[in-house]
C-alpha positions as CSV (number, residue, x, y, z in Angstrom):
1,X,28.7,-38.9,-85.4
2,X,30.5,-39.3,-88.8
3,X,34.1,-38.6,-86.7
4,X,32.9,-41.4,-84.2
5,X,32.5,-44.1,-87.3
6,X,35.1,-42.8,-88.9
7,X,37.5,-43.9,-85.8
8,X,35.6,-47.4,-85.7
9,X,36.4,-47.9,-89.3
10,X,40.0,-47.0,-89.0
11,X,40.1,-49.2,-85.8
12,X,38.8,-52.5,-87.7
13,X,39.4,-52.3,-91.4
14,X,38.4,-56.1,-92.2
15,X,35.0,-55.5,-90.1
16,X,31.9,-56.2,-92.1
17,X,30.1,-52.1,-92.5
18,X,26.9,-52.5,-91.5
19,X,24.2,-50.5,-92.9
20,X,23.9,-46.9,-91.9
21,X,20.8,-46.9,-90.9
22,X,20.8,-49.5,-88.0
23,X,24.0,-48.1,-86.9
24,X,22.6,-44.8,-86.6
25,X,19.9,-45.3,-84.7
26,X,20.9,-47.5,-81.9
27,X,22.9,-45.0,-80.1
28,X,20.1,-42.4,-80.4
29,X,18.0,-44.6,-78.8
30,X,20.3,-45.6,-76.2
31,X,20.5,-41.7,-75.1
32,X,16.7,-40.8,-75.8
33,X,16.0,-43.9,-72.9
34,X,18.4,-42.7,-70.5
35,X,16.6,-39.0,-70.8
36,X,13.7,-40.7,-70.3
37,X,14.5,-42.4,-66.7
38,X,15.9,-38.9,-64.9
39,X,13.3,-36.9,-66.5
40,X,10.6,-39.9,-64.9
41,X,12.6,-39.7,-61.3
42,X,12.4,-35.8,-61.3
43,X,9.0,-36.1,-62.0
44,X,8.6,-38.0,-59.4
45,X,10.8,-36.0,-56.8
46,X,8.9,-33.0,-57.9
47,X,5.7,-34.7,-57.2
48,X,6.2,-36.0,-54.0
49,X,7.7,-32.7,-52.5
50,X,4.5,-30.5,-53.7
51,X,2.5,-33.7,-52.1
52,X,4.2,-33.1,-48.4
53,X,3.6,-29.2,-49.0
54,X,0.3,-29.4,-49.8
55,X,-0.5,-31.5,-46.9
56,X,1.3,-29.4,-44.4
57,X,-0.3,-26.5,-45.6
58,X,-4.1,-27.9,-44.5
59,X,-2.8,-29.0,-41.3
60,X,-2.4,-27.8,-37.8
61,X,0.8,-26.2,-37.1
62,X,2.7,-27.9,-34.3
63,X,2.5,-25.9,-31.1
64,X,4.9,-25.7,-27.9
65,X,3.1,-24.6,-24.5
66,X,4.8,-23.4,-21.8
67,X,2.6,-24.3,-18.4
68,X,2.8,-23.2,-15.0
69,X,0.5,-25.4,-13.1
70,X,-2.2,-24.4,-10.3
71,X,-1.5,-25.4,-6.7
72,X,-2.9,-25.1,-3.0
73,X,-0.7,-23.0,-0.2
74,X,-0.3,-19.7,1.6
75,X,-0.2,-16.2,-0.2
76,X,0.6,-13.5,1.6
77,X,0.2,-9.8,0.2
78,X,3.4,-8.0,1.7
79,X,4.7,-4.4,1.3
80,X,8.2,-3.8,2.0
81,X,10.3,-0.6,2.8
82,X,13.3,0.6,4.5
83,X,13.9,2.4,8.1
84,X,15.8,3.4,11.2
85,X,15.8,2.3,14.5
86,X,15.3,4.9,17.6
87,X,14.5,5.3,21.1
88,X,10.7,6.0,21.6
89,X,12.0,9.7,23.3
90,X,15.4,10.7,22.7
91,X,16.9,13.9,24.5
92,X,19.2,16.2,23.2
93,X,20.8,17.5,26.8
94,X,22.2,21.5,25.9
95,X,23.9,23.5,28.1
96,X,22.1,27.1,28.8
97,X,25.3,28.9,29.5
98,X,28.8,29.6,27.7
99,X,31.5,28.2,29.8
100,X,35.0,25.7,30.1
101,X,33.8,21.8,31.0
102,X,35.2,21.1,34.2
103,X,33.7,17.9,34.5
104,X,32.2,14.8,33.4
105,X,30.5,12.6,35.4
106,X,28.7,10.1,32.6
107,X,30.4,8.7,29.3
108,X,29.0,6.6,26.5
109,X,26.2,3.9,27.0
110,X,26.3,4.9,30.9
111,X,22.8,4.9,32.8
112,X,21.6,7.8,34.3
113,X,18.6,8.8,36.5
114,X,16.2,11.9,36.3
115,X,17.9,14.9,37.9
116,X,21.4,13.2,38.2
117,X,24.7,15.2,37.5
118,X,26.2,14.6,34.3
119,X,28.6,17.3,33.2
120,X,29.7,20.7,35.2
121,X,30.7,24.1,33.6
122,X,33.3,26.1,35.2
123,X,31.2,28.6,37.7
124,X,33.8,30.7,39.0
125,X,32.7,33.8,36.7
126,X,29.3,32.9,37.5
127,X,29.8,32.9,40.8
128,X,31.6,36.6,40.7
129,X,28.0,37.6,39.1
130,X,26.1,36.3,42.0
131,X,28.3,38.0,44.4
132,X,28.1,41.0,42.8
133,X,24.7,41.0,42.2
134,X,24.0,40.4,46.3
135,X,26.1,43.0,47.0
136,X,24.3,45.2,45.1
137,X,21.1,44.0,46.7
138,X,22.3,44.9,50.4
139,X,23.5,48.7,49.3
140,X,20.2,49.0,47.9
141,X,18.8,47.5,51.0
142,X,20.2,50.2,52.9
143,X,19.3,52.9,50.7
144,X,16.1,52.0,51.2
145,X,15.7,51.8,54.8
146,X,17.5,55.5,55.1
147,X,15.3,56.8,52.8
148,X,12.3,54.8,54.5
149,X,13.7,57.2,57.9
150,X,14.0,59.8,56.1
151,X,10.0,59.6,54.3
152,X,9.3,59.0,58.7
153,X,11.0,62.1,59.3
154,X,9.4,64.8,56.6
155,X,5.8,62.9,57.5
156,X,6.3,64.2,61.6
157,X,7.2,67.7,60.2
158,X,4.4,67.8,57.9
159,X,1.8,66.5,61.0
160,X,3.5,69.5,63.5
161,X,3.6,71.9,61.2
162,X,0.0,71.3,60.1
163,X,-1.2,72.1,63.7
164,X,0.9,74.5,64.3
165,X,-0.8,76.2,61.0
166,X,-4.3,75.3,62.6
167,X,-3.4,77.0,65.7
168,X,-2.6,79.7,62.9
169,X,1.3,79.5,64.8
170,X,2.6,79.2,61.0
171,X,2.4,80.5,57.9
172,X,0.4,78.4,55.1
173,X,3.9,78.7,53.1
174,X,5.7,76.3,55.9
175,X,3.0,73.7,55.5
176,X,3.0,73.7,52.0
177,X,7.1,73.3,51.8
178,X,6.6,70.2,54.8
179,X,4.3,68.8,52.8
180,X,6.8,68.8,49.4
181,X,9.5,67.6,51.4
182,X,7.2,64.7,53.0
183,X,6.0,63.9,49.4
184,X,9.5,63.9,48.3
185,X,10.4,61.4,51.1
186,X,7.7,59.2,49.8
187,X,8.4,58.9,46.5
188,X,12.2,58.2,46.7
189,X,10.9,55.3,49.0
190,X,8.7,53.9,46.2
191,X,12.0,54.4,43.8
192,X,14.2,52.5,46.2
193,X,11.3,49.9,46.3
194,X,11.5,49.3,42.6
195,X,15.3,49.6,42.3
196,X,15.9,46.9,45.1
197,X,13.1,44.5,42.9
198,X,15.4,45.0,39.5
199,X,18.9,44.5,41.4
200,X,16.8,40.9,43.5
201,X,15.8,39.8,39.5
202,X,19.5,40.7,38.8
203,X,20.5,38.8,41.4
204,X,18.4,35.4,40.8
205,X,19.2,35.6,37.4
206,X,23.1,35.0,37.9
207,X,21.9,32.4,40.5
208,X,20.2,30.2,37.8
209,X,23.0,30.8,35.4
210,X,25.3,29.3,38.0
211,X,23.3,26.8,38.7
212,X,23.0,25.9,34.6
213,X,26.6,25.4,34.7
214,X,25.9,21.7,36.8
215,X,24.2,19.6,33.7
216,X,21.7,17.4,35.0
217,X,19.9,14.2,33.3
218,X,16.2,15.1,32.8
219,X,15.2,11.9,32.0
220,X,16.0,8.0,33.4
221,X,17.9,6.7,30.5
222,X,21.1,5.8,29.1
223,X,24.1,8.0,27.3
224,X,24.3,7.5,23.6
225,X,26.6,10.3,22.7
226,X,29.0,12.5,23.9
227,X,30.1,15.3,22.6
228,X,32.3,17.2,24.9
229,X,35.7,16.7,26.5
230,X,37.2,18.3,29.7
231,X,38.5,21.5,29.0
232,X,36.5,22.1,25.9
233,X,34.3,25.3,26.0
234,X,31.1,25.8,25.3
235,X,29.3,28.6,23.4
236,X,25.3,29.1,24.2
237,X,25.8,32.8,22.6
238,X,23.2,31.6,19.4
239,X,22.3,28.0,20.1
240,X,22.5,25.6,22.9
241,X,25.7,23.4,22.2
242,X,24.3,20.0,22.5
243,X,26.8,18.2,25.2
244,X,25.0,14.4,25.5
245,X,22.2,12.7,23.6
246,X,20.2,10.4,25.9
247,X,17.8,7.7,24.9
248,X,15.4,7.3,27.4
249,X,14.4,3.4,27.7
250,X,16.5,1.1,24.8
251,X,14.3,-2.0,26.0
252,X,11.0,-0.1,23.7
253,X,12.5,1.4,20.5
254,X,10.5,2.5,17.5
255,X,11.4,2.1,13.9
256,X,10.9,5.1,10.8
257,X,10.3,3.3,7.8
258,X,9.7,5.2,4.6
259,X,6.7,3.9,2.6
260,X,5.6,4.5,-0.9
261,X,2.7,6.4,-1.8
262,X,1.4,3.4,-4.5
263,X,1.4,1.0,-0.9
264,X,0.6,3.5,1.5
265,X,-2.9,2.4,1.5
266,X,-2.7,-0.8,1.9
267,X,-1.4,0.2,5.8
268,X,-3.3,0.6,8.2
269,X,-2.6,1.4,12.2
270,X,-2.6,-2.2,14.2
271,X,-1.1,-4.9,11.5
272,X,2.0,-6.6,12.5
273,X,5.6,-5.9,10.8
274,X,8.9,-8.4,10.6
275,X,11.9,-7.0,10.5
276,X,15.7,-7.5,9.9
277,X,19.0,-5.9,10.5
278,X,22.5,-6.6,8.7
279,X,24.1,-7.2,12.2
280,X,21.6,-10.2,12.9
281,X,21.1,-11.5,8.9
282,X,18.9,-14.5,10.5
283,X,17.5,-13.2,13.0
284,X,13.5,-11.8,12.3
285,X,12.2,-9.2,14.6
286,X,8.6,-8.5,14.8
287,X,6.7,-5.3,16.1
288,X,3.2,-3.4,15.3
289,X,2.3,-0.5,13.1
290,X,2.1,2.5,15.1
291,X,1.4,5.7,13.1
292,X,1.5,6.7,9.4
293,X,2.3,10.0,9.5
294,X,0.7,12.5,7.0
295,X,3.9,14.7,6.4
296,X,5.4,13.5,3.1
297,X,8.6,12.8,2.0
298,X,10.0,14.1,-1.3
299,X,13.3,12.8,-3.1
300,X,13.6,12.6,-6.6
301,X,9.9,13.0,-7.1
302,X,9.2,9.8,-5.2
303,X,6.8,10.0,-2.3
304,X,7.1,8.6,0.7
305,X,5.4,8.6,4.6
306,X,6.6,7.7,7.4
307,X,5.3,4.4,9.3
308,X,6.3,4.2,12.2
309,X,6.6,0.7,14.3
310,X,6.7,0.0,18.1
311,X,9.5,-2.7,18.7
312,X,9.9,-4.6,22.2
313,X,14.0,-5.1,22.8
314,X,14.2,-7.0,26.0
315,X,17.6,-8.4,24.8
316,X,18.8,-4.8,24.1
317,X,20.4,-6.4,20.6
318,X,18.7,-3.5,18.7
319,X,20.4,-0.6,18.8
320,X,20.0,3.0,17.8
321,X,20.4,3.8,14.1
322,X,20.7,0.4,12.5
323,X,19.0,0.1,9.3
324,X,15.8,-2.4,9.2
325,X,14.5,-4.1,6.6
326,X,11.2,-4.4,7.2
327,X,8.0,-6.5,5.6
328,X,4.6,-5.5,6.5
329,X,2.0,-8.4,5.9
330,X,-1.2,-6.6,4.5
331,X,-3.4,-9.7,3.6
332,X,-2.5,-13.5,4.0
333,X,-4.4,-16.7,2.9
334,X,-3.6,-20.3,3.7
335,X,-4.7,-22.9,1.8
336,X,-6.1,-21.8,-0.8
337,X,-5.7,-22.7,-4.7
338,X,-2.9,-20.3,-6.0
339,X,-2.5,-19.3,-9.8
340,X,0.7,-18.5,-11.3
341,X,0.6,-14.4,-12.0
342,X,2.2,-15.2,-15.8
343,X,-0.6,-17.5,-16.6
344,X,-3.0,-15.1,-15.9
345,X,-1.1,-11.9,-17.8
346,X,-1.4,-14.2,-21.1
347,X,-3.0,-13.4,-23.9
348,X,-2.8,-15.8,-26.8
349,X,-1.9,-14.7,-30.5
350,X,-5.8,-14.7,-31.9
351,X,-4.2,-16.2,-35.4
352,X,-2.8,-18.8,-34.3
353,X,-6.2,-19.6,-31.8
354,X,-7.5,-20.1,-35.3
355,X,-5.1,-22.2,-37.0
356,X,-4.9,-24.7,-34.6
357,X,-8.9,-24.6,-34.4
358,X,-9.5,-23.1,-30.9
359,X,-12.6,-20.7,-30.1
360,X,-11.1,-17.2,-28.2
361,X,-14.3,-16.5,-26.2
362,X,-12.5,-12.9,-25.3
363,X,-13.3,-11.7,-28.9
364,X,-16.9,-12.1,-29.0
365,X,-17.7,-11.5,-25.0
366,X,-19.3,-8.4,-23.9
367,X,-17.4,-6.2,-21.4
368,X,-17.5,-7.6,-18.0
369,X,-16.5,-7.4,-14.0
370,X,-12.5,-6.1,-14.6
371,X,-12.0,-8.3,-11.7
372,X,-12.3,-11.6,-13.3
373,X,-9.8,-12.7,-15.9
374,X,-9.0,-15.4,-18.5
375,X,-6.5,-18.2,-18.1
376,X,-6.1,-20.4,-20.6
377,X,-5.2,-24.3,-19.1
378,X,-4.1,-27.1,-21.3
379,X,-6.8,-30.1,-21.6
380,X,-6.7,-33.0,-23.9
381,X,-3.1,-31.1,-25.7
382,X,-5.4,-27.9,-26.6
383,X,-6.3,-24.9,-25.6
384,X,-9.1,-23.9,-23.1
385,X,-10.3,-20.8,-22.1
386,X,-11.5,-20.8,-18.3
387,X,-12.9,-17.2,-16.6
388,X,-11.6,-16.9,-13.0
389,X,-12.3,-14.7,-10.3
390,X,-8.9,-13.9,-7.8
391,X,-8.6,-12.4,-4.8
392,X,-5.4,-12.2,-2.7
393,X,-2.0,-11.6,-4.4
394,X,1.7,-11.8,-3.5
395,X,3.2,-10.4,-7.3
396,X,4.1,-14.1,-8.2
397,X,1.2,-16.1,-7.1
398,X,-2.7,-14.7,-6.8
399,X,-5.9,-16.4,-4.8
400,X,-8.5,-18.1,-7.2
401,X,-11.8,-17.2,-5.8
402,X,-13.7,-18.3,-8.4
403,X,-13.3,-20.6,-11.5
404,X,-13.5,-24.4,-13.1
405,X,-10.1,-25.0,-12.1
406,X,-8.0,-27.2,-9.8
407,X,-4.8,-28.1,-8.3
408,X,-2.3,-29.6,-11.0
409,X,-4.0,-28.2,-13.7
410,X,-1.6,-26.5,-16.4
411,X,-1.8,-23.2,-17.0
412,X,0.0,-21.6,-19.8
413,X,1.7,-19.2,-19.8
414,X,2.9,-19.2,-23.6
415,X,2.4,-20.5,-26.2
416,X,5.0,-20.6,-30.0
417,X,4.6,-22.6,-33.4
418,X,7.5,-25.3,-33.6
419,X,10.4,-23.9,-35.9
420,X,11.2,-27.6,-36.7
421,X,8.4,-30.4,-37.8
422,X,8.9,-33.6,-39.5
423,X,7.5,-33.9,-43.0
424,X,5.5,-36.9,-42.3
């Protein structure tokens, strides 16, 4: 202060000097006045902000609802699953006997009829056998029939000397030595009997082996595999080499689907299945539920049965092994009022029920029915509970049986506290 008037007195020497208490105390006062004002605004600033703070803190929160709302269609309750199509009796034709192809008489996708020939084994070795085998049958033949003359023979001696011996002619010691011989006779006719039996058995069994080497069709069908060329030979020592695989009637066909154990009883024999196949994208194909067959399927500790589906192919564009992806319809309703499946999953946050003044009637109720739920619907910008009953359900949409609701009415399916609200 006194360096301040000491510069104002050097500045105007001829000024008058006031007195030193007025001069003193006006700038004091100008400073003390200014303090005055800012500390009055931040008073103010401070007062208005606890004001807004105090007010938001007794009201209602500002709430965003997400809604899905309730309408009237079709729900259908479907359970997928994967498969293969077949013939409804596919054979596996085998050849009995080892041998060279010699021909072919049917190729891929060819028709063929019950008994026809398709394929033919070299028979010449076969045809050694039966010779040999006949030839053996006609030596025994005539083994038979000398020893047949010969049985004759001892059986006249053995008569004559047996009334010669009555006539007492000849000793009892030649009747006993005809009678040997004759019993003799007899049994190596018996032995030619059973000999000539094994070498006939002998002898039909290289006759069916020559006949296995023609491969006949034993179905009416069609070709839909090949497995052997011209020349190629055949082994039957262990197995029968499989030579053609026919399909018997491609216009009926069948279809293996593999169906989870969690939907398996929700199938039952009867119900209609749609179909579709990567080679006709657009195209739905439709067939009925045959079978559900109890021999499970395990892979990777999933369970599955096979379902097995009778499909008409008049067009014959189905064809063996193509994979179908197939929907069975278990349940279907039309027109019915259909809730969204997130509305009814909701459960609101109890707190903020209370904050914003809304009643949760699933706090205070007693245990009930587990099939009726609690959807919560937006009316009047709050809140309301509403207990439904629901039937049918498709995993998005599900059939309101019973409940105070209606088409258009918004169901929420969440519900959050604004992060941003006005102060006023």
């Amino acid at each position: 202060m006194s360096t301040e008037l000491d510069t104002e007195l050097k500045a105007a020497p001829n000024m008058p000097v006031p007195a030193s208490e007025d001069f003193l105390v006006r700038p004091r006062s100008r400073r003390a006045a200014r303090l005055l004002i800012w500390g009055g605004v931040l008073a103010l600033i401070v007062g208005a902000v606890a004001l807004v703070y105090s007010r938001r803190a007794g009201a209602a929160p500002a709430v965003h609802y997400e809604t899905a709302d309730a309408d009237r269609g079709t729900i259908a309750a479907k359970v997928t699953a994967t498969g293969n199509l077949s013939a409804l009796l596919t054979i596996q034709v085998g050849s009995q006997v080892s041998g060279r192809v010699q021909e072919l008489f049917a190729d891929y996708n060819s028709p063929v009829k019950k008994g026809e020939t398709i394929a033919k084994l070299d028979p010449v070795l076969f045809q050694a056998a039966v010779e040999q085998a006949r030839a053996n049958l006609v030596s025994a033949e005539g083994n038979m029939k000398k020893d047949q003359a010969q049985e004759t023979n001892t059986k006249q001696i053995f008569d004559r000397t047996k009334n010669l011996v009555a006539a007492q002619i000849m000793a009892q010691s030649d009747l006993d030595a005809a009678s040997a011989s004759y019993d003799s006779a007899k049994a190596q006719v018996e032995a030619d009997q059973s000999n000539l039996e094994a070498i006939s058995a002998v002898l039909h069994q290289a006759q069916v082996n020559l006949d296995y080497t023609t491969i006949v069709s034993p179905i009416d069908g069609t070709v839909i595999s090949r497995n052997v060329d011209v020349g190629q030979t055949v082994a039957a020592s262990f197995q029968a080499p499989t030579l053609f695989v026919i399909a018997q009637d491609l216009r009926r066909m069948q279809v293996d689907t593999n169906v989870g154990e969690a939907d398996v009883g929700r199938l039952t024999p009867g119900m209609k299945a749609a179909f579709t196949v990567d080679a006709y994208p657009s195209k739905q194909f439709t067939g009925k539920l045959r079978q559900i067959r109890n021999a499970a399927q395990t892979l990777q500790n999933v369970v599955t049965y096979d379902a097995v589906i009778d499909v008409e192919n008049p067009d014959l564009l189905l064809r063996p092994g193509m994979t179908a992806n197939v929907v069975f319809v278990a349940a279907q309703k039309d027109n019915v009022i259909r809730l969204r499946n997130g509305a009814l999953r909701f459960q609101p946050d109890p707190q903020l029920l209370t904050r914003i003044g809304v009643t949760d009637p699933t706090q205070t109720s007693t245990p009930q029915d587990p099939s009726r739920k609690t959807v919560w619907v937006l009316r009047g910008n709050k809140p309301v509970a509403v207990v439904v009953s629901t039937g049918v359900s498709d995993g998005t949409w599900s059939e309101l049986v019973k409940g105070d609701l209606q088409p258009g009415d918004a169901l929420i399916t969440d519900m959050t506290v604004n992060a941003r609200r006005s102060f006023f």
